[in-house]
N, C-alpha and C positions, 0 to 999 in steps of 0.2 A: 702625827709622826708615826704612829705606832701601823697603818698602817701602807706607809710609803713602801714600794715595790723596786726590788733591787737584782744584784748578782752576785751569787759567790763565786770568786773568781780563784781557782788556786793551779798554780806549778808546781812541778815534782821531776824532782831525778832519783831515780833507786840507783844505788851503791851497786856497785860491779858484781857482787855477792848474791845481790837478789833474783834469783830467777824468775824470767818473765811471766814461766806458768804460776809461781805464788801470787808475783803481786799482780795478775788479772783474775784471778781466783779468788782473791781476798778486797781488790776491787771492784770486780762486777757481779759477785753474790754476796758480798757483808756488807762491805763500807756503802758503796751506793744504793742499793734496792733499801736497804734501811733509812735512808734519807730522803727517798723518791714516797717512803712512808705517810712520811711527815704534811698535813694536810695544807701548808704554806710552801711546801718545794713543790715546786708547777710540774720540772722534770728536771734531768740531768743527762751531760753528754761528756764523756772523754777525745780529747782530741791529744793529734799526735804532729808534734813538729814535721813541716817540708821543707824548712829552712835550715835544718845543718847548726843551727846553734841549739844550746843547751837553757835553762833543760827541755827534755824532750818530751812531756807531756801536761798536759792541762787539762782540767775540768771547770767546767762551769755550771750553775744552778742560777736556775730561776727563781726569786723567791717574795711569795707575792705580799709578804708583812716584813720586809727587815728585822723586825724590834724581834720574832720569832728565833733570831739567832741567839737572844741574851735571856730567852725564856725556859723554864725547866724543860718542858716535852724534847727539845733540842739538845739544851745541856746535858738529859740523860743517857745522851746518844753517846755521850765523849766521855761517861763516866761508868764506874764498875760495876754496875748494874746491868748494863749491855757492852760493853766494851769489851771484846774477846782478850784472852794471852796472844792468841797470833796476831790481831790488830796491832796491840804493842807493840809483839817485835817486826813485824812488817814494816811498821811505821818509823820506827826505830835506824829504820835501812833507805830513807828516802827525806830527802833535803826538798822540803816544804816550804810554802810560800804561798800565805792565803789573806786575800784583800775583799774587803765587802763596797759594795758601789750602792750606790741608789739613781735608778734610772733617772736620767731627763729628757731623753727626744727616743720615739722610735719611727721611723721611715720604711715603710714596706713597700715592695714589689705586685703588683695582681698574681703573680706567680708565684709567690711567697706563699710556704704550707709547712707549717706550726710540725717542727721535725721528731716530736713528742707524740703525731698521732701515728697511728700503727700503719706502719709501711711507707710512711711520708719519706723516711730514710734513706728510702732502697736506693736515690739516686747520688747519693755522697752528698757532703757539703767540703765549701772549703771556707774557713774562717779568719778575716785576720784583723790582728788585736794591736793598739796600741795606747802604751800608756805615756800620758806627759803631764809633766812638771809643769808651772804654769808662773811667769814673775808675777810679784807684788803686784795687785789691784789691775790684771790683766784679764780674767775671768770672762767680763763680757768681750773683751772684742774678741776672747775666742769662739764663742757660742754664738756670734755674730754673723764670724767668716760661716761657721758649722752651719746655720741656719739660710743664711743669704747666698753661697757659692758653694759651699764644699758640697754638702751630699746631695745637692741637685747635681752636680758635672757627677761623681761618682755613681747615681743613679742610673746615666747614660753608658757605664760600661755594660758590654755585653757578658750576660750571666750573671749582671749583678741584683740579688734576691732581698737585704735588707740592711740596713745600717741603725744602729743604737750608741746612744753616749751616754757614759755613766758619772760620776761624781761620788769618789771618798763619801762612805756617807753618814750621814750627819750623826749617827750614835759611835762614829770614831772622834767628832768634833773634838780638837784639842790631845788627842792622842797621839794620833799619825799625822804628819804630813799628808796637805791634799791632792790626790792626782786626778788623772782624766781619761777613763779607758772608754777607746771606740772600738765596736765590735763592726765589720763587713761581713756579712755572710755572702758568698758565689755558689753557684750552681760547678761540678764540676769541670764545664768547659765554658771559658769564659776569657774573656776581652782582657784581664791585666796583665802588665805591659806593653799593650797594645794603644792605638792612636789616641782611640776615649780617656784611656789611665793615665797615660802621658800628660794631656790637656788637665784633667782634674788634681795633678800634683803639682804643676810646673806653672801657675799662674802666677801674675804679682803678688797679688792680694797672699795667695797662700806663702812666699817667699817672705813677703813680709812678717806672716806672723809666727813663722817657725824663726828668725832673724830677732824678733823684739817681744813676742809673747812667750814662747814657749821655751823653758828654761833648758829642758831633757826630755827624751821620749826613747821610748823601746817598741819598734814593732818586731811582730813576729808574725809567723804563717802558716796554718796547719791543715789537717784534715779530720776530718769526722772519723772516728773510731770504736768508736762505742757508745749507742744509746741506753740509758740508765731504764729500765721498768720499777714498778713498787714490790716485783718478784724475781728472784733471782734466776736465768737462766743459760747461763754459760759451762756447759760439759763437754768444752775444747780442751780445756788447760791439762786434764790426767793422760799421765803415759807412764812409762818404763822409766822416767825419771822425778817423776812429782807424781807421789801417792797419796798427799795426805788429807788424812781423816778432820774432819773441824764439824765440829758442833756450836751452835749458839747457843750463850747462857742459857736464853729459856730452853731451849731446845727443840724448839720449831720449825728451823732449818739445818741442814745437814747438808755438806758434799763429800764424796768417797767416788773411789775407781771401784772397777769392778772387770773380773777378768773375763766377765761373760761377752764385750762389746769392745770397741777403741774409746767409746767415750765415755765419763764419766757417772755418776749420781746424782741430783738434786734432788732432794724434800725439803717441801716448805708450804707456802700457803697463801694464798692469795685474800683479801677481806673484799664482799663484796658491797654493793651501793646500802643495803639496809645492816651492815657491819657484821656478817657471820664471815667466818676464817672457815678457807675453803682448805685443807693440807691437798697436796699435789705432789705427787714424784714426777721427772722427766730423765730417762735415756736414750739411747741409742747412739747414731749417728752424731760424731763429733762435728759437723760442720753444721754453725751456726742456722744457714738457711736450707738445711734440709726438711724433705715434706714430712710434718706431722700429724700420726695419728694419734687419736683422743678414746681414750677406753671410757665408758658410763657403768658403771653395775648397779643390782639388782636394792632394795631396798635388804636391809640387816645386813650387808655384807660390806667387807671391804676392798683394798688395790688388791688384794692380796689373791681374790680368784683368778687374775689373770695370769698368774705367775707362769703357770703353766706353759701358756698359751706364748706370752714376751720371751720367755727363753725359747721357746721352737721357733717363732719369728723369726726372731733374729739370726739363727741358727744358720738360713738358709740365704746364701750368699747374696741374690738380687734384693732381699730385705733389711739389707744391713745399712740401704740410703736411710731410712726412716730415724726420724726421732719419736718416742713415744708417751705419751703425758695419759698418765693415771690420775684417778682424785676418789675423795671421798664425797660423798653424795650428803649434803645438807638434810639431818635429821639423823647420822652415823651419832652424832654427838649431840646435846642439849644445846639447845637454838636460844640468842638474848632475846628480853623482852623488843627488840629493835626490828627481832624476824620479821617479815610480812607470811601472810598463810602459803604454804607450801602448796602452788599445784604444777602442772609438767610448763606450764607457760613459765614460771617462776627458775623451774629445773631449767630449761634452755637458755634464760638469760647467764644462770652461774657459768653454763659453756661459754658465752662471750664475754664475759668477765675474765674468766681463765684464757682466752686466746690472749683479750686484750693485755691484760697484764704481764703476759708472755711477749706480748708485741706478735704474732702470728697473725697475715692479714686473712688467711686462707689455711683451713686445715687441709690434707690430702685427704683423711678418712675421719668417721663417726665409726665408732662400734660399740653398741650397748647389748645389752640382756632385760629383759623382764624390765620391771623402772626406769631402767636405765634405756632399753629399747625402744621403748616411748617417749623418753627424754631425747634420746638422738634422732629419731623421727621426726618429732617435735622442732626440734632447733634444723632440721633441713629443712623444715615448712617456712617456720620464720626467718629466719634468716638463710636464705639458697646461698647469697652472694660470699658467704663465709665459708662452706664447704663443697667440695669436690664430690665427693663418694660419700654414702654412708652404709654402713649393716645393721639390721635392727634380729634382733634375735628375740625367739621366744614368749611374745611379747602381744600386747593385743591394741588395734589402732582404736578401739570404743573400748572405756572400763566396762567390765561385765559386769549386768545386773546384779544385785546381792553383794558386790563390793565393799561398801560399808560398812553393812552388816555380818561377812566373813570376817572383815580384819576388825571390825571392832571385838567379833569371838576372841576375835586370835592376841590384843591388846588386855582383852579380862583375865587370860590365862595368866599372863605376866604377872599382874596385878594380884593376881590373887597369889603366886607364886613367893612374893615379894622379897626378889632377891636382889643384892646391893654388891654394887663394885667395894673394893677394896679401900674406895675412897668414902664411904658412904651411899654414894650414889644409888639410884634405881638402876637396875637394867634387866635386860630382855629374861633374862633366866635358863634354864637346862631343859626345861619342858618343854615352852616354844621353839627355842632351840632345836631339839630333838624332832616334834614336828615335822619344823620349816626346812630342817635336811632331809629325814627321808623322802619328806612330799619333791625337793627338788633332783634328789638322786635315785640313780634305779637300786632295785637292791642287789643284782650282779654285781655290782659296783664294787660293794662291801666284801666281796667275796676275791676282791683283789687284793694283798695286804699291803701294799704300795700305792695304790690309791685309795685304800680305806683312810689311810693317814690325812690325806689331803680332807677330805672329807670331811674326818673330823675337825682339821685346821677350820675348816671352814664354819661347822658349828661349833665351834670355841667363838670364828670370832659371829657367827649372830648371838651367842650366849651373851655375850660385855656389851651390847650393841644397848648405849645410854634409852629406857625404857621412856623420857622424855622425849627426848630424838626422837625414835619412833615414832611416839601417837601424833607428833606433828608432822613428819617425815611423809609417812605412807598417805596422810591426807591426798598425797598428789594421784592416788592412784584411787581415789575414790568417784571423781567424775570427770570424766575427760572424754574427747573424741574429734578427731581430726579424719573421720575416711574421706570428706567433702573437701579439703584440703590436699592430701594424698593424688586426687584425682587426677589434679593442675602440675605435680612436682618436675620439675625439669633435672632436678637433682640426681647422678646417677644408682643404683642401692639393689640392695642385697640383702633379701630375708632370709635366717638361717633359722634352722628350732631343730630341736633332738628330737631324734622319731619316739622318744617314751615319756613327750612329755603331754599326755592326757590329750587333749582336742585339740591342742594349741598348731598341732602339722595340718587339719585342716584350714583353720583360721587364719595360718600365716600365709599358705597358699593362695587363698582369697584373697587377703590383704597383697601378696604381689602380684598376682592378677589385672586388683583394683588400678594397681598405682601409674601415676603418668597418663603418656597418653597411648603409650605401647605394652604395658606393666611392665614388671620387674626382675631380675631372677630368683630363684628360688632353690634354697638349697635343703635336704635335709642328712643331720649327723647322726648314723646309724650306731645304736648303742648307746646314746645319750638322753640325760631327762630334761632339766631345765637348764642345766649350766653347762653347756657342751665343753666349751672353752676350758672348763674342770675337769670331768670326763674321760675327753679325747682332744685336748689340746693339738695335738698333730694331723687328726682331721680336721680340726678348726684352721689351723694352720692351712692346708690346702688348699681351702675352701676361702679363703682369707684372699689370702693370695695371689692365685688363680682368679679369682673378681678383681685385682686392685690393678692385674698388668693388663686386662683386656683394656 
């Protein structure tokens, strides 16, 4: 029993009071990505009535244990431990109506594709539901008709993709009333009420049992509206009339407006296959399917050197289709004993983890720096079919000789340092710290006092940067080398490096030279050392750009 395979099935109407942008804001970044969590919810989808009766929307969940609904990991989801103030009153404001089923028949299509994998979506569905009552000791000969006529004729409408029957299910035994919900999925454009759908309702057989089997029933008919990921990322809903700020208890995701863009905020965090939580911001462009770029940074660093760089982007008017997704790079923070060893092959899978749990089939761009550089490199080699464009900055396609033995120098100084976050912790310290900026900045730099600031922002944050993180983290930069790969790329790209950062303007050269089967372009930012993007954000900006419209 424990672990039969079901559906959570619920209706909802919000109260005339609730506005649309709350409750999909607090629908498609709290209440679902938290249950898409949960490692028994398959997926989940909102759909939204085409039928004119009420209520007007419904969700549904796949879920592959039933008994998981009555189990603490689930429970905790609905109680004050995670459970926000806004959920309450959200919730508060919407007449609910939620039924658990336990699958019995499912019947697919050859053209049936699992609407859960990334991009399966893009072509709408259309779903219709019904629930029936069933007289006394009638049960088979509905699953009878079901099996012997019904979804064979309904099979033969055009468009039609898959049909499932559900069944009250068994851990409501004696509780509720048993009903009978049939799910149809359609392809957008499809054959009901048409000659096929005609034929498949209007038989005797089926006359009959709607006549002497079935006591009541409610169909209804919707459309696809919203697919659920395990990360939240809806920054449609903020405008000039819904501002607000929401935090989760733990405080690992966050949404806010921001007057910099039309669309809103996400931080949050994606977990990936060996269970490290990746934190991820996304902004920009408020529509959902706009093309997104993916920032990578440098090892000891965090989102936070781009800043620069996303505020002049965006700035400039043909930039403003973009949506744009930052993350912290695994080894930023102490990795569980669950990590696998950190190298750039490992760094490119976290990028497809982050798409996919974004649901993104295709990014528009890669831009990394230093680790990060090699990391975006890296994941245009393996994976081409996911990205468009990439830029690799600063960065070198083979680890230089001595590698190990640099950063393991650079790992003893900490250690010997032995300085602790706030919380106890190890971390990196003020000395490497100190280091690891002036080796990445010029020293003109400093002689700016408006970008001295940043600067230091910047070695503030390699100082807290977890001392454990690190010595696993940087592993990835200790043997690597892809130029034999490089050679083959089909992938468009764009090598950029600051003209003051040591050898690396020859190196890169070569490296865009190497690449393809025509090389690459090649840019360099005059006045910049390792982190141009920091720098000279506005010539990064250009140079960005300017590569993404040719």
């Amino acid at each position: 029993m424990a672990s039969t395979p079901g559906i959570l099935y619920v209706t909802m109407q919000p109260n005339s009071d609730l506005s649309d942008s709350q409750f999909s804001d607090w629908y498609n970044n709290e209440h679902g990505p938290l249950r898409l969590r949960h490692p028994q919810f398959e997926n989940g989808f909102r759909y939204r009535a085409v039928d004119g009766s009420k209520p007007e929307w419904m969700a549904i969940y796949d879920v592959s244990a039933m008994s998981c609904i009555f189990e603490e990991p689930y429970l905790r989801l609905r109680g004050p431990e995670v459970k926000t103030q806004r959920e309450v009153e959200t919730m508060s404001n919407i007449t609910i109506d939620r039924k658990l089923f336990d699958l019995v028949r499912v019947t697919e299509s050859p053209k049936w594709k699992k609407l859960e994998g990334v991009g399966a979506d893009e072509g709408g569905n259309v779903l219709f539901a019904v629930i029936s009552k069933v007289n006394e000791g009638k049960e088979d000969e509905l699953r009878k008709w079901f099996d012997e006529e019904h979804i064979d004729l309904m099979s033969k409408v055009p468009g039609w993709l898959r049909s499932r029957s559900f069944k009250t299910s068994s851990l409501l035994e004696g509780k509720e009333e048993t009903e009978f919900l049939t799910l149809h999925d359609y392809s957008l454009e499809n054959g009901v009420g048409g000659p096929e759908y005609e034929k498949a309702v209007s038989t005797p057989w089926r006359n009959r049992i709607y006549a002497d089997v079935i006591k009541s029933f409610d169909r209804r008919a919707y459309n696809l509206y919203y697919t659920f990921g395990p990360a939240p990322r809806d920054i449609s809903n903020f405008s000039s009339d819904y501002t607000t700020i929401w935090t989760s208890i733990d405080g690992m995701t966050k949404t806010f407006p921001t007057p910099a863009h039309d669309g809103g905020v996400i931080e949050s965090y994606i977990t990936t296959p060996d269970n490290v939580a990746i934190p991820y911001r996304l902004e920009g462009s408020s529509d959902p399917n706009a093309p997104l770029i993916l920032l990578s940074n440098p090892v000891l660093a965090t989102w936070s050197i781009w800043d620069g760089f996303v505020s002049s982007f965006l700035s400039v008017s043909s930039n403003k289709k973009y949506r744009i997704l930052r993350y912290n790079t695994r080894g930023r923070f102490s990795l569980p004993p669950s990590a696998e060893p950190v190298t750039i092959d490992l760094l490119a899978s976290d990028i497809i983890s982050l798409l996919d749990a974004l649901r993104v089939p295709k990014a528009a761009a890669l831009i990394g720096v230093s680790l990060g550089g090699a990391t975006v490199l890296n994941a245009a080699l393996k994976f081409p079919d996911r990205f468009t464009a990439l830029v690799s900055c600063d960065t070198n396609a083979k680890s230089p000789d001595g590698n190990r033995k640099a950063w393991g120098d650079r790992i003893a100084i900490s250690e010997k340092e032995g300085a602790v976050s706030t919380t106890g912790e190890g971390i990196v310290g003020d000395e490497l710290a100190e280091m690891t900026t002036r080796r990445w900045f010029l020293k003109e730099s400093y002689e700016n006092p408006e970008l001295e600031k940043k600067l230091l922002a910047v070695k503030e944050a390699v100082k807290n940067n977890s001392l454990e993180g690190f010595k696993k983290g940087v592993q990835a930069l200790f043997q690597y080398d892809v130029r034999e790969e490089m050679k083959t790329s089909k992938v468009k790209a764009l090598f950029v490096v600051g003209s003051g950062d040591g050898v690396l303007p020859e190196v890169m050269n070569e490296m865009a030279s190497s690449y393809g089967e025509k090389g690459a372009k090649y840019e360099v930012i005059k006045g910049a050392g390792h982190l141009p993007m920091v720098e000279k954000p506005g010539e990064f900006t250009d140079v960005v750009g300017k590569f993404l419209r040719v």
